[in-house]
N, C-alpha and C positions, 0 to 999 in steps of 0.2 A: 203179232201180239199174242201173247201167250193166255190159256185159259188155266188157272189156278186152282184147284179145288181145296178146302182143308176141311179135314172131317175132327172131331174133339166129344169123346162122351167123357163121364166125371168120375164113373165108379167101372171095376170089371166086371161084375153083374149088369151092364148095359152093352148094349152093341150099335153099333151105323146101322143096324137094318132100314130104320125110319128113314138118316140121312140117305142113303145108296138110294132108296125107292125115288125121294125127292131128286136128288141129283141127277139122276139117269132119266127121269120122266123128264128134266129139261133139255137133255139131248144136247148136253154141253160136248162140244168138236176138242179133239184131241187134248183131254184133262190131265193135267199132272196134279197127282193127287200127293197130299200131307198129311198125314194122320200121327195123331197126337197117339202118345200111350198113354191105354185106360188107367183115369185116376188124374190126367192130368184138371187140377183145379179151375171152373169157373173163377177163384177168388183173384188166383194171376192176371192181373195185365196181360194183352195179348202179345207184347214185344216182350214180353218174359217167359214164353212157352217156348221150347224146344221147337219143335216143328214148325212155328206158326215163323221162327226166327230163319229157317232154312226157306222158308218159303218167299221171305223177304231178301234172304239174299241172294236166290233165284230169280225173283222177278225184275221187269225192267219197266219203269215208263210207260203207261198207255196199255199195260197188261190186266185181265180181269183178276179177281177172286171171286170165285164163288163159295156160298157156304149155303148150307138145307135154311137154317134158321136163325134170328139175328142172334139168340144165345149162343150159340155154340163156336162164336169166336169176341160176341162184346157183351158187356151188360147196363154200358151207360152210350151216350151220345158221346162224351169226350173222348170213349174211345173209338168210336166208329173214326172220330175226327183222326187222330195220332193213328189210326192204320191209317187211311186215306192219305194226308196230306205227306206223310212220312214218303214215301215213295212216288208218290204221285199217281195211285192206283185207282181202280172202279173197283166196286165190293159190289157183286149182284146176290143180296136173299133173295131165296127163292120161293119161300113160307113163311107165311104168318109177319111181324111186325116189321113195318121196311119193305116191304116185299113189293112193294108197288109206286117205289121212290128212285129215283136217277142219284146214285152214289156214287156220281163219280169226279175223282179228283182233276182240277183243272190249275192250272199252274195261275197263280197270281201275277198282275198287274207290276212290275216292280215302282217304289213306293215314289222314287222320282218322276215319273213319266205326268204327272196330274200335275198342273200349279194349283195354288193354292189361294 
């Protein structure tokens, strides 16, 4: 299983320094990293970014993402959802909100299996 990194700042007067610091204090094992170009917008849906979309179609099943902080690839819960479930992925934040929550995607029950 693969470790995924994606880095994303908004403007080019910003830099990863913050992210890189976070990511590398977690001693994340052999990172393939994505990095968005500066400018790409918070406003995008995550499956609408450039990189975020290469990242997805690199990953497989049962592989992580990581990201520094939960903005810097979602801004609501529904999206946390729609990366998750979409692939069947774990999303590890590693700072500040989420950061202390198991995000990870587990395949559903199919809808026959339960009587009713």
């Amino acid at each position: 299983m693969a470790n995924l990194v994606y880095k994303r700042v908004s403007t080019d007067q910003q830099s990863t320094d913050r992210q890189n610091l976070v990511l590398g204090e977690a001693g994340i094992e052999d990172p393939v990293v994505f990095e968005e170009h500066a400018g790409t917008s918070s406003r995008l849906h995550p499956l609408e970014r450039p990189k975020f979309g290469e990242l997805l179609a690199y990953a497989r099943p049962g592989d992580t993402v990581h990201i520094s902080e939960m903005f810097r690839l979602v801004r609501s819960t529904g999206h946390v959802l729609d990366v998750l479930h979409r692939d069947r992925l774990a999303l590890r934040i590693h700072d500040g909100a989420l950061s202390a929550m198991d995000l990870t995607a587990r395949p559903r029950a199919p809808e026959s299996c339960c009587p009713r």
